[in-house]
Each structure stands twice: as C-alpha cells, then as structure tokens.
C-alpha positions as CSV (number, residue, x, y, z in Angstrom):
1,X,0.0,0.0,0.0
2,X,1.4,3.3,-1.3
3,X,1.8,6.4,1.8
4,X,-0.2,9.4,1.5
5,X,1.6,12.3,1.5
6,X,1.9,14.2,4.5
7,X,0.0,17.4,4.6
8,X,2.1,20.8,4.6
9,X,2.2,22.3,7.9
10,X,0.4,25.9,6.0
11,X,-2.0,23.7,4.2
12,X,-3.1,22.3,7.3
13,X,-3.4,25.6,9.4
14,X,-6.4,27.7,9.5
15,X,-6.5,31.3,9.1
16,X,-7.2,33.5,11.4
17,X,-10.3,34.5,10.3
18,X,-11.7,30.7,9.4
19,X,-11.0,30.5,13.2
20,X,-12.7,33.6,14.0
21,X,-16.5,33.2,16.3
22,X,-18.6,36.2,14.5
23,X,-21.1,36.1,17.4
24,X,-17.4,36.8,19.8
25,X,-16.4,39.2,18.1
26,X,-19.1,40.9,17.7
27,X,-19.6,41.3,21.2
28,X,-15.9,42.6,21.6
29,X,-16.3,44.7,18.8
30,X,-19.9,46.4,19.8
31,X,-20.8,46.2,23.1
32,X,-20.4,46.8,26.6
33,X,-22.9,45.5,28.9
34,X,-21.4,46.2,31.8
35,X,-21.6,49.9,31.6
36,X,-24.8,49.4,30.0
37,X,-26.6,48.5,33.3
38,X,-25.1,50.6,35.4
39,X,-25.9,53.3,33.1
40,X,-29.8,51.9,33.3
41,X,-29.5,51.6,36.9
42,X,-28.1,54.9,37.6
43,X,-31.0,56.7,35.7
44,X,-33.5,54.3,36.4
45,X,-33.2,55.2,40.5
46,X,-32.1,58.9,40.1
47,X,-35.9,59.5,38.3
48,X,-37.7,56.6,39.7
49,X,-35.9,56.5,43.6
50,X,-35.6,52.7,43.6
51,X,-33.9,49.7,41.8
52,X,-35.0,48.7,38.7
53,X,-35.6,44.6,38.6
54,X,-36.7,43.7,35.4
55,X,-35.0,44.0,31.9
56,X,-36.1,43.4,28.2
57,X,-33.3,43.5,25.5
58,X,-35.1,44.0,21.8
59,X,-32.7,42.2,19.5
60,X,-30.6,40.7,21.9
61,X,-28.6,38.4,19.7
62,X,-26.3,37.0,22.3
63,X,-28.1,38.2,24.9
64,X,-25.1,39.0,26.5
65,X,-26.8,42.5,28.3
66,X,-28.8,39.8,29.2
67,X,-26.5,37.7,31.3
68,X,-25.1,40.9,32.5
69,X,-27.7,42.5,34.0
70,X,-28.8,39.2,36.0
71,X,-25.3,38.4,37.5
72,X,-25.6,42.3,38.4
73,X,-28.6,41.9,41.1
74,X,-29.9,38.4,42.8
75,X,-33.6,39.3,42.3
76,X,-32.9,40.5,38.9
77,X,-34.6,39.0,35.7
78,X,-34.5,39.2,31.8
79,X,-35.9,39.1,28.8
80,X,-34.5,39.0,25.5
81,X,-36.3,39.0,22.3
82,X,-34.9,38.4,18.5
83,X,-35.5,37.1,15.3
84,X,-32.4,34.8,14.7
85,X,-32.7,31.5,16.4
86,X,-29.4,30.8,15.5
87,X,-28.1,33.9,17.3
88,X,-30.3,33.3,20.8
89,X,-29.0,29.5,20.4
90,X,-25.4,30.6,20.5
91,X,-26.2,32.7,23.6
92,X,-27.2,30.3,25.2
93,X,-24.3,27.9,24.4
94,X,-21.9,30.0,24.8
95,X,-23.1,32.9,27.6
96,X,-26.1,31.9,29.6
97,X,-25.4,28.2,30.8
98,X,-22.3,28.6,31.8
99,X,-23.3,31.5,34.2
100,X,-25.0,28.8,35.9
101,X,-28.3,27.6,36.9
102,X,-29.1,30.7,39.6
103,X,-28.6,33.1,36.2
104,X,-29.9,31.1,33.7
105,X,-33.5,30.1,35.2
106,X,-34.2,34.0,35.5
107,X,-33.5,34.7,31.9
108,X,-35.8,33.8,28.9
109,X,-35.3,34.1,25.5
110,X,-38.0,34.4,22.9
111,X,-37.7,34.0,19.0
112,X,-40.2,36.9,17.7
113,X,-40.9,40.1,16.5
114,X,-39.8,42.7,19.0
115,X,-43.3,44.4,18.0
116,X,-45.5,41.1,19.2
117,X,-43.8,40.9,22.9
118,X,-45.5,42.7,25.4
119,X,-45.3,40.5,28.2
120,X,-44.1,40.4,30.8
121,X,-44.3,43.8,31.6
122,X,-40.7,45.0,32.5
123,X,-39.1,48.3,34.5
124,X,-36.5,48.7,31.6
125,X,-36.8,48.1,28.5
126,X,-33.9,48.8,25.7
127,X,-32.8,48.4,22.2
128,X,-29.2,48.9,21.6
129,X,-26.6,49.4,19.0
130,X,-29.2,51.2,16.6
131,X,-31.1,48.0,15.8
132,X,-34.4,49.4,16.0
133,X,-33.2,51.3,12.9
134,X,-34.5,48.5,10.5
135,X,-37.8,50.0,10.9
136,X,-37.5,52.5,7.7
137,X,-41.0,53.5,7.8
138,X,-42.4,56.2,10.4
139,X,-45.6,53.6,10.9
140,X,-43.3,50.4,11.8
141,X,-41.0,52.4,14.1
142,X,-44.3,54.3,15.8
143,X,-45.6,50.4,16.3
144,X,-42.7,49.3,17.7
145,X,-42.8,51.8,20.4
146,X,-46.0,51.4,21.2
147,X,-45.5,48.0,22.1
148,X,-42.5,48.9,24.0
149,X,-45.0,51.3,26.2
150,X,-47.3,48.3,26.3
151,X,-44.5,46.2,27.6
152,X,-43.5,48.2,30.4
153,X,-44.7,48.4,34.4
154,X,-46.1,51.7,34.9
155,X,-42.8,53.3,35.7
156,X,-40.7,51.8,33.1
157,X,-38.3,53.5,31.4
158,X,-37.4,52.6,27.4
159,X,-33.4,53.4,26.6
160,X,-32.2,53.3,23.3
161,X,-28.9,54.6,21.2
162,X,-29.1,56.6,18.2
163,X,-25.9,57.6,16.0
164,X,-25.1,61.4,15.3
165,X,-23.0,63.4,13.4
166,X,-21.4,65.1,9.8
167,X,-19.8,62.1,9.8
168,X,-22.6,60.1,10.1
169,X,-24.0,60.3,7.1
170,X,-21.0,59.7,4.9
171,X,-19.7,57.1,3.2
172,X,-16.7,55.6,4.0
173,X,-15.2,53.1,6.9
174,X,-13.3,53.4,10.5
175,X,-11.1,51.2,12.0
176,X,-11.2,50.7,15.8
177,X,-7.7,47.9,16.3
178,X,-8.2,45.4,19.3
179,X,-5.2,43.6,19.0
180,X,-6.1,40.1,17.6
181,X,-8.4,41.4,15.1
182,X,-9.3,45.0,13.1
183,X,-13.1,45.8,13.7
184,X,-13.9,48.1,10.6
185,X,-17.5,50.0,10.3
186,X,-18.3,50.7,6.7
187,X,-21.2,53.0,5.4
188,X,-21.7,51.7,2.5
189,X,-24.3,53.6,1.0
190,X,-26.2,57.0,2.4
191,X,-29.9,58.2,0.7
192,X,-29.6,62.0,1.6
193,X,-33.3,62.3,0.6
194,X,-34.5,59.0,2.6
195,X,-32.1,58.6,5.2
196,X,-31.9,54.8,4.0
197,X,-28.1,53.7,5.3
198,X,-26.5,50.4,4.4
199,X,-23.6,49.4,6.6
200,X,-20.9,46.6,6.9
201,X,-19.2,45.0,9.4
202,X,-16.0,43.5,8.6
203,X,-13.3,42.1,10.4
204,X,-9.5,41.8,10.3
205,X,-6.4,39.5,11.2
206,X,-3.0,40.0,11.6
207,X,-2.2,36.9,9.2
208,X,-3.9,38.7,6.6
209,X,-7.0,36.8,6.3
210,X,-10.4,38.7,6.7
211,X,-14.4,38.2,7.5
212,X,-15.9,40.6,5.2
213,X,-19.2,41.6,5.7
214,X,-19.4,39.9,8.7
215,X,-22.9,41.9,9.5
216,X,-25.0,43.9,7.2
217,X,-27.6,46.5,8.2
218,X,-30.0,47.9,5.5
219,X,-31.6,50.5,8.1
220,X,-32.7,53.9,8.0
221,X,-30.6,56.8,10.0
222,X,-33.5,58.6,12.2
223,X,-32.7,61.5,14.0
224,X,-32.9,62.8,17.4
225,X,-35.8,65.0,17.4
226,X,-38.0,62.6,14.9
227,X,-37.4,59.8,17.3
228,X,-38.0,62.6,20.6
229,X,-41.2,63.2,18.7
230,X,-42.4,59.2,17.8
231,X,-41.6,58.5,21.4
232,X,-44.6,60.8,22.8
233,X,-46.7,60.0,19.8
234,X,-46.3,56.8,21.2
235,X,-47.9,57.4,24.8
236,X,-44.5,58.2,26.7
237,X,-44.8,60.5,29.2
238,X,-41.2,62.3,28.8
239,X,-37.8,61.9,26.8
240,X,-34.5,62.4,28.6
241,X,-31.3,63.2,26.1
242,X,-27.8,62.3,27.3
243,X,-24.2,63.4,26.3
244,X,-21.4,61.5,27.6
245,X,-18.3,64.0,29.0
246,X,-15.1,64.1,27.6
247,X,-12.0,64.9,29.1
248,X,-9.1,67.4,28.6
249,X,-8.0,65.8,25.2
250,X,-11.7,65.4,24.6
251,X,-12.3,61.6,24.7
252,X,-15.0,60.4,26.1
253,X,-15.1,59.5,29.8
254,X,-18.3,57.1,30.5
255,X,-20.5,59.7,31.9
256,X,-23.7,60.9,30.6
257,X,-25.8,64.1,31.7
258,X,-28.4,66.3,30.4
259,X,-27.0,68.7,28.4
260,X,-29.4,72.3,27.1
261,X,-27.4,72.4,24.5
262,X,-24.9,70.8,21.7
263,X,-23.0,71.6,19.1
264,X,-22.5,68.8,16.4
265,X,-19.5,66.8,16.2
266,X,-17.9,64.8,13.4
267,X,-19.0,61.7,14.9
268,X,-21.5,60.6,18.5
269,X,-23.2,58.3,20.0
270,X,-25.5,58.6,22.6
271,X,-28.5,57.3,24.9
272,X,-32.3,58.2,24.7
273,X,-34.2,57.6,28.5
274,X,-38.1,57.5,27.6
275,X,-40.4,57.5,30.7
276,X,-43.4,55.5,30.7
C-alpha cells in the first residue's frame, strides 16, 4: 500500500479569520454591557428612587446584556427577544449556561418580532446598538414603540442609542484595532433624501485573512428630534437626552448628563431615557 503524502504544515493551518466566532467578536467589537446596566441603573433610580428589577433586550442576539444584568442583582430578571434562532442559540451555548443555573432560570429568551412581545411587563426596556433602525417606515417604528409602552410596568423607562453626526451620514469606513483582530464599520451607502443607510461590518487579522461583511444593516438613519417626537406619539410620558463628557484631550469619559445644548461633532453616539 502506497503512503499518502503528509499534509504541509500551511496547508493544514487555519487562518485567522476561518477561526474567528462572528457572534465573539461581535460582542468585543460592539458592546459593553457592563456599563450598560449601570448606566440603566443609575437613571433608572435617580428618576424613579428605587432599583429597577426587570429588563427586556429587543434584538438581543447573544443576549449578553442579558446575562449581565442578572449576575448584576440576585432578584434580577431578563428578557431577551430576537428574530435569529441561530443567534439566541449561541447565547445560550456560549453565555447563559455557563453563568449557571441561579442566572440562567431567570433569563428567557424568545424568537419573535420585537413588536408582538408585550409580556411580561418589565421596568427597563432597551434596544441597543441602533437596531431598532430597521424599521424605515415612520408607521413600523411608531408600532414598535407602542409596544414597548405596552410592555412596560407603569414606571418603566425605554433606553435606546441613536448615532449622530457630519460624519454620520458619509460614506466611507473606520477602523477601531483590538489587537487580535481590526473591527472596521463601513457606510456603504447613504440616501440623503431617505435617510436609508446600508452598513458593513468587517473584520481583520494580523495573518492577513479577513471576514468581510461579517454583518449587514439595510436600516434607515433617524434623528434625534424625529425619534423625541415618535416616542410621545407613542404614549411616553417624557424623553430624557444624554451626552457623555469628555476629558481634557476630549475623549469620552463614560459619563452621561443632560445637556441644554450641543454643538454637532464629526462623529456621537449617545442614549435616549423614555419614561413611561
């Protein structure tokens, strides 16, 4: 019987990126849940005067903000809600059984339209990293918070990020560099009559190798006041705007306050508090 050849060390290795967990580095990448609830928790009690007990993430993916905010309080219990299976199944492999039984059994996870959850009714609910933004139509987005209002105890509070600035509605791509891997956001494609806004999410690895268009988002780019104004079309009783400090070489520092006033920036990010 004739040998097979051996395989070539590089023709057996993997790149980098065939490697790479999407859902992993996505988190990395995107997120920060840990600052997320204490941001919730910190406005939640300064304008109700108590703790907050309940969360809902709309599109949770990984549900990571889920897991968070349970380990964060031993009462405390979630609800995510998203259309992937796939994605809710990998949070639970990979995020909410092994925090262990006492955080998994206070944390559900439900495969549906964000806009046909209303129950159970929650003290915070939230929809992070501009995903509501796939509602492109002023009707879809208005329905979606009014089922956020239905979803929420009587003094529940809705948070939500929006994206801001001349920069904003540019083409072109930004690299943020976290060592093992390049996280690039691409706007792709900007409507300046529609607002419609089609970004990429791409990723990077030092051995060359890539994941391009990792995540696409076919959304529309709504602005402050429209949203200020669907929000209390949509029964809430008052919206709250937050700017995040920055320091003496003007990065930003973590904390968020009421500002009167603004001036635009190249570039922001920032939080919407809705009260119920």
């Amino acid at each position: 019987m004739t040998a097979r050849p051996a395989k070539s060390k590089s023709a057996a290795k993997k790149t980098m990126a065939a490697q790479a967990d999407v859902h992993a580095l996505y988190e990395r990448a995107v997120q920060d849940p840990g600052n997320d609830v204490k941001f919730f928790t910190r406005i939640y009690k300064k304008l109700r005067g108590h703790d907050p007990v309940s969360l809902r993430e709309d599109f949770c993916g990984t549900a990571v903000l889920c897991a968070e905010w349970v380990k964060s309080g031993a009462e405390r219990t979630a609800l995510g809600v998203d259309l992937s299976q796939e994605t809710i199944n990998w949070g639970l492999e990979h995020r909410i059984v092994p925090a262990g039984r006492a955080v998994a059994s206070r944390i559900s996870l439900v495969c549906a339209d964000v806009r046909d959850v209303k129950k159970p009714k929650v003290d915070i609910a939230c929809a992070l990293n501009f995903s509501y933004y796939c509602f492109k139509r002023r009707d879809e987005l208005l329905d979606y918070f009014r089922a956020v209002h239905a979803g929420l105890a009587k003094d529940g509070l809705f948070f939500l990020d929006l994206l801001g600035g001349t920069e904003a509605i540019m083409e072109g791509s930004t690299d943020n560099d976290h060592g093992d891997f390049v996280y690039r956001w691409e706007q792709a494609r900007f409507d300046a009559l529609t607002h419609d806004f089609l970004c990429h999410i791409h990723f990077l690895f030092p051995d060359g190798s890539k994941l391009l268009e990792a995540f696409t988002y076919d959304w529309r780019l709504w602005m402050a006041p429209e949203l200020r104004d669907l929000l209390l079309e949509a029964g809430f009783s008052k919206v709250h705007a937050y700017w995040e400090k920055t320091n003496a070489e003007g990065e930003g520092t973590g904390v968020f306050y009421e500002p009167d006033y603004v001036e635009n920036q190249e570039i922001w990010w920032t939080y919407l508090a809705a009260e119920r």
